[in-house]
ZAKENU-900842 format. One record per residue (C-alpha): residue in three letters; x, y, z. Coordinates in steps of 0.05 Angstrom, whole numbers, padded with zeros to 5 digits, always signed. Layout:
% ZAKENU-900842
ALAXYZ
...
This chain:
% ZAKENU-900842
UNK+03002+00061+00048
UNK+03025+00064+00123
UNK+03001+00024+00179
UNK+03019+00059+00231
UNK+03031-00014+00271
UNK+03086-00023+00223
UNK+03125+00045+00256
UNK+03184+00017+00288
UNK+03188+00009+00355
UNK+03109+00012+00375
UNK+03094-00065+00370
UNK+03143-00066+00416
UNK+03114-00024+00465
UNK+03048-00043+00456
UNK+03072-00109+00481
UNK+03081-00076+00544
UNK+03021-00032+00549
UNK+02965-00015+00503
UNK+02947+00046+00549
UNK+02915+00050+00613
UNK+02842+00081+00632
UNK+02876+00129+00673
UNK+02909+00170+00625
UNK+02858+00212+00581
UNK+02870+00243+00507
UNK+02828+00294+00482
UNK+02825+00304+00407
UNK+02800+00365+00386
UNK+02771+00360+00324
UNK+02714+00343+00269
UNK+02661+00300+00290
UNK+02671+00226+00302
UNK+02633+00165+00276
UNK+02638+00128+00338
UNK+02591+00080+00303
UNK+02644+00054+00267
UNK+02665-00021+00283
UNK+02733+00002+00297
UNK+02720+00044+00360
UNK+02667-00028+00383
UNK+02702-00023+00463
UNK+02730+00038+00456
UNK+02728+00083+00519
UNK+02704+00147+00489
UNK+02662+00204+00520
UNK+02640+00261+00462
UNK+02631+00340+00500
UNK+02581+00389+00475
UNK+02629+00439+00453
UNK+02603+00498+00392
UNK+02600+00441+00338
UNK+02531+00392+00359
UNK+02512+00354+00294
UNK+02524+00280+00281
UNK+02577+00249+00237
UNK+02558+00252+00170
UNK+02607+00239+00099
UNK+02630+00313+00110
UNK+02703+00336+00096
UNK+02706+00345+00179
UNK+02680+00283+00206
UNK+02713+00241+00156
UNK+02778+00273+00181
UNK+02757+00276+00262
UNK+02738+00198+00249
UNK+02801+00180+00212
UNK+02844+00209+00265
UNK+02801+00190+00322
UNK+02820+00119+00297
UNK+02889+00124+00296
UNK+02892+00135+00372
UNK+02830+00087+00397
UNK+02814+00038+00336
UNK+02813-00020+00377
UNK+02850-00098+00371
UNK+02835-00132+00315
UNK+02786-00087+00280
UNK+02812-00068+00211
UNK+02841-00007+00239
UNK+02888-00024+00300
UNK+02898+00041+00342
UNK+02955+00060+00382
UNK+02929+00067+00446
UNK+02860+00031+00449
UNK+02856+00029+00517
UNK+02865+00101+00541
UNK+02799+00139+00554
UNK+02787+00188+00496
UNK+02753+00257+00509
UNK+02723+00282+00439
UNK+02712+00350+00426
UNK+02688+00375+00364
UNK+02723+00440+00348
UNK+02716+00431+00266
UNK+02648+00433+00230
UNK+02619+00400+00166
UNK+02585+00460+00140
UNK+02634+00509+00165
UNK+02702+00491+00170
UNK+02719+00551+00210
UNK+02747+00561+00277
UNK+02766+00631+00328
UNK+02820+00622+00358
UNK+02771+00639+00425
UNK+02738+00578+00407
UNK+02794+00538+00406
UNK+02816+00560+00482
UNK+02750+00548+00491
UNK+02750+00480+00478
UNK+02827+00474+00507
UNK+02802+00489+00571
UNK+02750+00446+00567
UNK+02797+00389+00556
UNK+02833+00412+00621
UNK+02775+00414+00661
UNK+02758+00347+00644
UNK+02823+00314+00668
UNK+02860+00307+00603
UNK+02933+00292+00611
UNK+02942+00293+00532
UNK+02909+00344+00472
UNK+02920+00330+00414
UNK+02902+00383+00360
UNK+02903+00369+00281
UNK+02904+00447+00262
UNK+02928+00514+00272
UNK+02932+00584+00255
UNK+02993+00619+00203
UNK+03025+00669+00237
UNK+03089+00712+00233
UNK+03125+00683+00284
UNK+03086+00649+00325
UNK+03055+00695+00359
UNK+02969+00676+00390
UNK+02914+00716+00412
UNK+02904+00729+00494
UNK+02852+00675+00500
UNK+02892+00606+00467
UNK+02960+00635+00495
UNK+02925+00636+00563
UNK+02886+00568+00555
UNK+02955+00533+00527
UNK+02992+00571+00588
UNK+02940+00536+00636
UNK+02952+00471+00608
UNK+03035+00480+00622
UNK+03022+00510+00688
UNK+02978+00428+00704
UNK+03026+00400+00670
UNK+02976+00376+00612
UNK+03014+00356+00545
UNK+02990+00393+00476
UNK+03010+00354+00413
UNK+02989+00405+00352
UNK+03007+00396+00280
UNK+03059+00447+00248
UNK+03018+00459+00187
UNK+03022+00440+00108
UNK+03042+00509+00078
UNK+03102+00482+00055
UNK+03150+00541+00078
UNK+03193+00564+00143
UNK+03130+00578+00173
UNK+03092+00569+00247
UNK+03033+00561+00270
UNK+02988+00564+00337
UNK+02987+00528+00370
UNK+03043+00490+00356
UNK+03094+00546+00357
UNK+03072+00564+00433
UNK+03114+00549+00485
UNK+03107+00482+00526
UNK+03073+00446+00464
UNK+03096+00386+00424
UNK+03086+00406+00351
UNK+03090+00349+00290
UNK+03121+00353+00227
UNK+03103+00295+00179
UNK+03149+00237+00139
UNK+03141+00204+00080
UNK+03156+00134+00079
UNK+03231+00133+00076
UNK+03237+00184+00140
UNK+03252+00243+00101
UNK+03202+00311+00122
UNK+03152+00313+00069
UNK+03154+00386+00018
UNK+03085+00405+00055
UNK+03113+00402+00126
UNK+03124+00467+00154
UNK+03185+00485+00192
UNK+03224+00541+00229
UNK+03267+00562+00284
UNK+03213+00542+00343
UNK+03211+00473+00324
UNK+03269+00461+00312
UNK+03260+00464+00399
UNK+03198+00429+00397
UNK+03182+00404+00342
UNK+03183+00326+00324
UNK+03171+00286+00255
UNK+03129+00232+00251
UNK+03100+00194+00184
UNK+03052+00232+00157
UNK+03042+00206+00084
UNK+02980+00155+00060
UNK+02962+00137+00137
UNK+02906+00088+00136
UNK+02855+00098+00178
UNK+02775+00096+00191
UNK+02723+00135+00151
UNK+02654+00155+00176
UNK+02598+00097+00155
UNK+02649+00038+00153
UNK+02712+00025+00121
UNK+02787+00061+00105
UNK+02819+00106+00077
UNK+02889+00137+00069
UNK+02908+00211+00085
UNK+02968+00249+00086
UNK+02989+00305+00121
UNK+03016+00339+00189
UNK+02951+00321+00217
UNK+02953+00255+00211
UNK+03026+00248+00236
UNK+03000+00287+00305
UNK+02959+00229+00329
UNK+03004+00178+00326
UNK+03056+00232+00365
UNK+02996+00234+00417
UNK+02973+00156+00415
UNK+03050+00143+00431
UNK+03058+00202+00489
UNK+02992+00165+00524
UNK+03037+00098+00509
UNK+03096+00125+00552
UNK+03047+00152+00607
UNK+03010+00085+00618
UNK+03091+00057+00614
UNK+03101+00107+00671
UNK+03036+00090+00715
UNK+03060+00014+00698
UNK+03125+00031+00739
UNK+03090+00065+00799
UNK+03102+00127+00782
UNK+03055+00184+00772
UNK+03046+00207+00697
UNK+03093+00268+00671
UNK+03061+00284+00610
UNK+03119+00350+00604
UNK+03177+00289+00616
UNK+03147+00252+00568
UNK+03143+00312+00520
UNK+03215+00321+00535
UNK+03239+00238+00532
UNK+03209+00244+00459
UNK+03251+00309+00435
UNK+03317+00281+00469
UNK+03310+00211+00431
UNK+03302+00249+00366
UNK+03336+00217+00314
UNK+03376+00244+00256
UNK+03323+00240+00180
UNK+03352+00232+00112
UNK+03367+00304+00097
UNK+03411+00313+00163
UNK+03473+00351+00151
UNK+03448+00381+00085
UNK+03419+00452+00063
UNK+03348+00414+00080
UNK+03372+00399+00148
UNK+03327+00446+00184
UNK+03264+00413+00153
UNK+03273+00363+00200
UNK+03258+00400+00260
UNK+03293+00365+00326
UNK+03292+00294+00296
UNK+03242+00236+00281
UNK+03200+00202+00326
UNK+03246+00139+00356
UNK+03195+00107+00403
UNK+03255+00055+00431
UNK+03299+00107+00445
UNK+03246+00152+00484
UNK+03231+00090+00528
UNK+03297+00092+00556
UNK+03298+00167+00564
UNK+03240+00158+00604
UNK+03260+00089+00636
UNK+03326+00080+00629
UNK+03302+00013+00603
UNK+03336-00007+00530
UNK+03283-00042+00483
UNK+03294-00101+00439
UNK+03301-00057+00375
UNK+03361-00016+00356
UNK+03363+00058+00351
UNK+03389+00055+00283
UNK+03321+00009+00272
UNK+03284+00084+00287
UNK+03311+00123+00228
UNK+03252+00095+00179
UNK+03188+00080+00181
UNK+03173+00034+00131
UNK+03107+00037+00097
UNK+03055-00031+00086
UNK+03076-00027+00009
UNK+03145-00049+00027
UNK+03134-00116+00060
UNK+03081-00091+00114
UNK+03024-00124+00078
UNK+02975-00104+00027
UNK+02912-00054+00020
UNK+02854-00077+00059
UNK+02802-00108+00011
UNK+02748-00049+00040
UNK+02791+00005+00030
UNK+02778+00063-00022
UNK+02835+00087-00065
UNK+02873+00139-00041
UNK+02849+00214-00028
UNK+02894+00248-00062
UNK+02898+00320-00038
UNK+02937+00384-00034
UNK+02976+00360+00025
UNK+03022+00314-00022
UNK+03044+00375-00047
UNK+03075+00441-00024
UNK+03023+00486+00001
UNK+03025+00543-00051
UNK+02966+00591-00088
UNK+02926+00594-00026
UNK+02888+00654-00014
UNK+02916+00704+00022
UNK+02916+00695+00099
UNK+02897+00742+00166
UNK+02915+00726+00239
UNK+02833+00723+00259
UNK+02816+00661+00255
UNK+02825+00590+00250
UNK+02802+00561+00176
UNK+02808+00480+00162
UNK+02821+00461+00091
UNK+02821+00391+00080
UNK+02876+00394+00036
UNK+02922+00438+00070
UNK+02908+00419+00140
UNK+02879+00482+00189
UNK+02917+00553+00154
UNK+02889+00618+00166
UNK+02823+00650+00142
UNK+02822+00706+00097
UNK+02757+00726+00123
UNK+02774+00781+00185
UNK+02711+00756+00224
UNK+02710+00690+00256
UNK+02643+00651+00223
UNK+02623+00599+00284
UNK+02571+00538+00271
UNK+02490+00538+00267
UNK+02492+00499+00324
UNK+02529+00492+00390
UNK+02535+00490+00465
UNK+02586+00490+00521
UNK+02579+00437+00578
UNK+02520+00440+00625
UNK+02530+00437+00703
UNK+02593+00482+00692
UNK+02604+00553+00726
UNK+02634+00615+00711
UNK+02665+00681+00741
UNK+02673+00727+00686
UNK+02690+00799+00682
UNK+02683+00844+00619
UNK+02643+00895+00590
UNK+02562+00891+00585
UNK+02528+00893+00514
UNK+02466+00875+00492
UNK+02442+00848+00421
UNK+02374+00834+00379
UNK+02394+00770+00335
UNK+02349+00784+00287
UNK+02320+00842+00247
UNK+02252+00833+00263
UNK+02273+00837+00339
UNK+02307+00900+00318
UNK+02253+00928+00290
UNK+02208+00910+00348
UNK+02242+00953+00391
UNK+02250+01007+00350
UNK+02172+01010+00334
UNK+02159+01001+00413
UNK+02218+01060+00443
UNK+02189+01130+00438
UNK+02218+01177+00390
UNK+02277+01227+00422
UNK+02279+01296+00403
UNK+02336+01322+00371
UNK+02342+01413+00359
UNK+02268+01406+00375
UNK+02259+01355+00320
UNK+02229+01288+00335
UNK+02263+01232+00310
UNK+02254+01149+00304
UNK+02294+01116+00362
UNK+02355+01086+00357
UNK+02355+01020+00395
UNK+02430+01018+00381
UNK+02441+01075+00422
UNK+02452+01049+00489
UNK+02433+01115+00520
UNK+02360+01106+00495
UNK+02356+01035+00513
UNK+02382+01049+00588
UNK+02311+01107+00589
UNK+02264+01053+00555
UNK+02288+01003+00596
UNK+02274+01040+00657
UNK+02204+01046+00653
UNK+02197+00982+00609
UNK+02240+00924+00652
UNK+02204+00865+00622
UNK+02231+00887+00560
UNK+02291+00876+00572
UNK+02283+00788+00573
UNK+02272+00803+00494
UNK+02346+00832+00494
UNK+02409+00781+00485
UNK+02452+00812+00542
UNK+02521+00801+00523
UNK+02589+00798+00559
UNK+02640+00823+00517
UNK+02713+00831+00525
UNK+02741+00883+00470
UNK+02688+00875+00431
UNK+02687+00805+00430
UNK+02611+00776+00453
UNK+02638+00719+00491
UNK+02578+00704+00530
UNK+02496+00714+00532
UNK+02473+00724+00592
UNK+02402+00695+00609
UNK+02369+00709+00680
UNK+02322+00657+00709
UNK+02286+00629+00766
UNK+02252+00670+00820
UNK+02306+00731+00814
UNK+02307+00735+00745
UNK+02269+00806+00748
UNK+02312+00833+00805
UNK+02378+00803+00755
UNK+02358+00846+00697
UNK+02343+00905+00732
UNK+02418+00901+00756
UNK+02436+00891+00681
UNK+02406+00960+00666
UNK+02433+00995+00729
UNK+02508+00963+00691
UNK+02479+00990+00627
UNK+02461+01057+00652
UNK+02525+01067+00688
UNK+02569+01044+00619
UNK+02537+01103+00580
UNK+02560+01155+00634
UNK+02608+01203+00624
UNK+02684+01182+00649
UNK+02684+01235+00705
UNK+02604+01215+00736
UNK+02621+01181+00800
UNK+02569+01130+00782
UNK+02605+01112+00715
UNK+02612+01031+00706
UNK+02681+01001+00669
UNK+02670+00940+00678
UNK+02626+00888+00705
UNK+02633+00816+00741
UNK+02575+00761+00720
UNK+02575+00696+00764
UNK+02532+00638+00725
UNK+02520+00580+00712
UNK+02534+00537+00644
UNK+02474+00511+00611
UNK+02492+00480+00559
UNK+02453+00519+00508
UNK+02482+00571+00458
UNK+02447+00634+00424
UNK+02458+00666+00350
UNK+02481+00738+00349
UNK+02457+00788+00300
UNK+02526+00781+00272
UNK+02512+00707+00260
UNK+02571+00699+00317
UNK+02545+00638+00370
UNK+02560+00642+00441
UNK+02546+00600+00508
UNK+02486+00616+00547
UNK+02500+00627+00621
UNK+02449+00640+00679
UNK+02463+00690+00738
UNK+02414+00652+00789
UNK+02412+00721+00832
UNK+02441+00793+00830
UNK+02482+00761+00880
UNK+02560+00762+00860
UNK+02547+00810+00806
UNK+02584+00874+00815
UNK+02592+00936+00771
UNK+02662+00965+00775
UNK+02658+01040+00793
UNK+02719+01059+00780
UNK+02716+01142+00801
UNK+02690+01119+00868
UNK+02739+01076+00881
UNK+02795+01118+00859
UNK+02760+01177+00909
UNK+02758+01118+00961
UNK+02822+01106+00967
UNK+02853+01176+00958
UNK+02811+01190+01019
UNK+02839+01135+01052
UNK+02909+01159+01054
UNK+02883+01229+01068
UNK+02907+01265+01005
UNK+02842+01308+00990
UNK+02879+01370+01002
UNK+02942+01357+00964
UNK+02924+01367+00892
UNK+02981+01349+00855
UNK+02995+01286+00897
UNK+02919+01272+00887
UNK+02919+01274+00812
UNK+02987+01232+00807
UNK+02940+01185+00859
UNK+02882+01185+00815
UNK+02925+01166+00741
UNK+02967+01109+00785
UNK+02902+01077+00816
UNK+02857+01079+00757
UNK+02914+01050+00716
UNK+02931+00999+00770
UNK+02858+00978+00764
UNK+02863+00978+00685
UNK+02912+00937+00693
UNK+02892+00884+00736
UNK+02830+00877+00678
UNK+02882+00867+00621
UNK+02924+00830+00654
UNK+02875+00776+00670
UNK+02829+00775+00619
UNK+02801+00707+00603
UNK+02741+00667+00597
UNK+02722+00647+00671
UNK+02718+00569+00669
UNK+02772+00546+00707
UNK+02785+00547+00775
UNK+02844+00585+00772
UNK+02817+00637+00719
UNK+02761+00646+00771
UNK+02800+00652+00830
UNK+02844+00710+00787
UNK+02774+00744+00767
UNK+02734+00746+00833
UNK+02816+00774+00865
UNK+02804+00831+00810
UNK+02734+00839+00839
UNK+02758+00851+00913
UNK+02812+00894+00892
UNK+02761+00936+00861
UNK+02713+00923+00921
UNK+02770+00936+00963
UNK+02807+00993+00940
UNK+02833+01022+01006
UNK+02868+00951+01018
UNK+02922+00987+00965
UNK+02914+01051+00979
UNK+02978+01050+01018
UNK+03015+01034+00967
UNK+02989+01061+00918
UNK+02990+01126+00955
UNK+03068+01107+00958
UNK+03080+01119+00880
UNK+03080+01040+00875
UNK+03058+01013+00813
UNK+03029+00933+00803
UNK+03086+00886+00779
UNK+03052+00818+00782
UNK+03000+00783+00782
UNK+03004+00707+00800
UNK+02961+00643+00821
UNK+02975+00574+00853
UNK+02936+00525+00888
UNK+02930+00542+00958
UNK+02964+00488+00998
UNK+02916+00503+01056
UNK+02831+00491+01044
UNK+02773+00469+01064
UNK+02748+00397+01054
UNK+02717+00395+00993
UNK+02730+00459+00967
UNK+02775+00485+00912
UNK+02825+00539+00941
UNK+02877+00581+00898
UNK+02929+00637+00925
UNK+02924+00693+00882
UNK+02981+00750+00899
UNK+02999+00823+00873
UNK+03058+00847+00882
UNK+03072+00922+00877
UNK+03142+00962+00863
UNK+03170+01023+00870
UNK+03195+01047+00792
UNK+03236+01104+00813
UNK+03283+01066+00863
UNK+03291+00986+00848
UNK+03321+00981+00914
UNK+03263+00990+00961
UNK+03222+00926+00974
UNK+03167+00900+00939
UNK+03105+00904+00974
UNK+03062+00837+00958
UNK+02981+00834+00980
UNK+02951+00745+00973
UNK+02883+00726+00965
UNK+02858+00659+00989
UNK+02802+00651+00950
UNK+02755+00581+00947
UNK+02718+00575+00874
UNK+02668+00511+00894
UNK+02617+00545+00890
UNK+02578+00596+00845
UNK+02601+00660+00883
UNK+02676+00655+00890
UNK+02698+00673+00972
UNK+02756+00698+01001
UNK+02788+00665+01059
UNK+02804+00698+01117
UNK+02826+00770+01110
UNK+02877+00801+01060
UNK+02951+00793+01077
UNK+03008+00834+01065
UNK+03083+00839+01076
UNK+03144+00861+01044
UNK+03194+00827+00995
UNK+03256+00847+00975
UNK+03243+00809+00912
């Protein structure tokens, strides 16, 4: 059994600091029984996130309590975290009844983290991939924690094999590999090229920690080796706001890789199973401080575990769950890049199942707002609401035969609709992005009637033909967060968002915007230039949807979204260069260092080229945009210039 007290180097620096309140860690994870006596003083704030039930004995919330304890188990209690005295963020990603999680979910919850002020994530699980590659929405969410210079700590998975997962594997992110007792990687510890970058070991075998209801229990695996990566990270932060200095979460990342030290299987065949080193808390101090610690580094190279002179098994504790983990991570079923599935044994590997299967129960934090842009759908959660509609919509004649309606067929629901509005509260409207229900959308207060009447306008002008100037691509839906979720007919659960007015919401035609703008630049009667116009506009607006797709929480994903909107809205502001032959390039964000009091301002620029001569200069159009409130504004007017770069 390891205590993880007994890890050299960390009594040490727990005689210097036990954490601060000012640096936060979010663990992202099962439940947590913060009932138990060890987390009596802890600082810990739980977020509605899509898993809402209590901790119960489940396979989840005994692992999202054990781990929870490593970090914040508090002085003196029978389980002694590392850093008691940070303030802990839970967010329950994994549930009891369903141990499965989209990897939408997961940047979901990442973001969620960011928003509120972690400097630390630490994530027991991942997804198998080839080679590391993630879906748009976590690479985006992990890419928004690098860009605030928010620390990820993700475990590299129990497959056994030269393997990586996400998130661990994505760039900017601290992933763990896990020890046994004598420092050497354990057979279940993945490994491969990208962390052998950024990768770092850490003892991982028969950890002690708390179990839901009271009591301990030992685990083993590359989760369980994460936290204590995490607990020391938030260690070297608190070391750093000790010193007067402000927290560098990323220099801390990097002070732990460069302090690495050599495990048992250096310089043999095995050598790459080690990743960059293991965890040598002394000699990351002085990376970080320059300070030297009482221990040696050669002290660093084991951790020795409480059967070896570190004391014996707590009188309360159960015997030892012995699980797949111990072992390499072979026979499992078959595995598909969709979604995120948490076996107990094998820590978080990928579901066979292609479609993501989300909790009974769930909801996103209240109070929150969102920008987001997509494509609308609508949906009847249940059969009986189905069939409701189909009994109420009038049957459509077909080659002069009558025929049932189809309340799938969006065309027929735009004509019912129509003439029937109220019907259209007994709809789930949806906002999807490529397919993906991300959203339902759920109109209230005095404009709710005027809202859904916009939603079917949307609806009516999705169904159009491409070439109808009133034909919709894509939508924008300002809302707010409320905290409540709704079950698809899929069995998929999404957040529930209200639009308070039509105000904000805009329907993207794109033929009259491409017409706009080619009449702008005055090329109605050249026809060839027109059509070459028409192809480089619509796929310049195309492109400005793909290239920032994303949920719409954060400020900055806002600020990029509501920028898409004006460029749509404002067409003619690129007609110029558009007209030109000049195709998009970029698309970047930063905080604006010029804004109101009290607002939230963020510079978002395109910058255009020419592709048939590099040498001409780069035309580049900025956006001040301020997010505070529901209905994102720009600042000031949209400004332009040239760059040779």
């Amino acid at each position: 059994m390891t205590q993880i007290l007994s890890i050299p180097g960390l009594k040490d620096l727990q005689k210097r600091t036990k954490g601060s309140s000012n640096i936060t860690i979010a663990l992202l994870d099962g439940v947590v029984d913060i009932n138990h006596p060890c987390f009596q003083g802890a600082n810990l704030t739980r977020l509605p996130t899509l898993v809402q039930h209590n901790a119960n004995n489940g396979q989840m919330s005994t692992h999202g309590t054990h781990i929870a304890s490593l970090i914040f188990g508090q002085p003196d209690t029978e389980i002694a975290g590392i850093a008691p005295n940070c303030q802990g963020l839970l967010l329950p990603v994994f549930s009891d009844d369903k141990r499965k999680l989209s990897q939408l979910d997961l940047a979901r919850a990442i973001e969620q983290a960011a928003e509120n002020g972690a400097h630390i994530i630490s994530i027991s699980g991942g997804a198998l991939t080839d080679i590391g590659e993630a879906e748009d929405w976590l690479d985006r969410a992990v890419k928004t924690c690098a860009d605030r210079n928010i620390l990820i700590v993700a475990a590299a998975g129990n497959d056994g094999c030269e393997c990586l997962n996400v998130p661990a594997a994505l760039p900017s992110v601290l992933a763990v590999g896990a020890t046994n007792a004598r420092g050497q990687p354990l057979d279940f510890s993945n490994w491969g090229e990208t962390y052998q970058n950024q990768g770092i070991l850490a003892p991982g075998e028969n950890i002690s920690g708390a179990k839901p209801g009271g009591g301990t229990l030992q685990l083993s695996g590359t989760s369980f080796a994460t936290p204590i990566v995490a607990g020391v990270a938030a260690l070297l932060l608190s070391l750093q706001e000790q010193w007067g200095e402000t927290p560098n979460p990323q220099a801390v990342r990097q002070a732990i890789l460069d302090s690495a030290t050599a495990c048992n299987l250096a310089e043999t065949e095995s050598e790459r199973k080690c990743l960059v080193g293991v965890l040598n808390i002394a000699g990351a101090i002085e990376k970080l401080t320059g300070e030297t610690m009482s221990e040696t580094i050669e002290d660093q190279g084991m951790v020795e575990a409480s059967g070896c002179g570190c004391g014996g098994t707590p009188e309360n504790a159960k015997a030892p769950i012995q699980t797949q983990s111990e072992t390499p991570g072979k026979g499992e079923q078959p595995l598909t890049p969709t979604s995120i599935n948490f076996n107990h044994n094998q820590g978080v590997s990928m579901s066979a199942n292609p479609h993501p299967i989300t909790p009974s129960q769930a909801a996103e934090p209240a109070g929150g707002i969102v920008y987001a842009i997509g494509v609308l759908g609508y949906d009847f959660g249940s059969e009986a609401r189905r069939d409701s509609f189909k009994q109420l919509m009038p049957a459509v004649e077909f080659s002069g035969v009558q025929v049932p309606a189809n309340p799938y067929d969006a065309r027929q629901m735009v004509d019912y609709l129509e003439e029937n509005i109220s019907e259209a509260k007994s709809l789930i409207w949806t906002l999807n992005l490529e397919l993906t229900p991300v959203y339902a959308i759920e109109p209230v207060g005095s404009f709710s009637r005027e809202v859904y009447e916009t939603l079917q306008q949307f609806l009516s002008g999705q169904v159009q033909a491409e070439d109808n100037p009133e034909f919709i691509q894509r939508v924008s839906i300002p809302g707010r967060i409320t905290g409540r979720t709704v079950r698809l007919f899929s069995g998929q659960v999404v957040p529930v968002i209200e639009p308070q007015s039509p105000r904000g919401m805009y329907g993207w035609h794109v033929n009259s915007l491409v017409s706009a703008a080619i009449e702008a630049v005055g090329a109605e009667q050249e026809g060839a230039r027109e059509e070459q116009m028409r192809r480089t506009l619509s796929s310049f607006l195309n492109r400005i949807y793909y290239d920032l797709r994303n949920l719409g929480q954060t400020s900055q994903d806002r600020a990029l979204n509501f920028a898409a909107t004006n460029a749509f809205q404002a067409a003619q502001t690129f007609s110029a260069a558009v007209g030109a032959g000049m195709e998009l390039d970029s698309i970047n964000v930063s905080k604006s260092p010029f804004c109101r009091m009290d607002s939230d301002c963020w510079d978002v620029q395109l910058k255009f080229f020419d592709p048939e001569n590099s040498r001409r200069a780069r035309k580049v159009f900025r956006f001040t945009i301020d997010v505070s409130d529901l209905i994102p504004v720009t600042l000031g007017e949209v400004r332009s210039w040239s760059s040779p770069y």
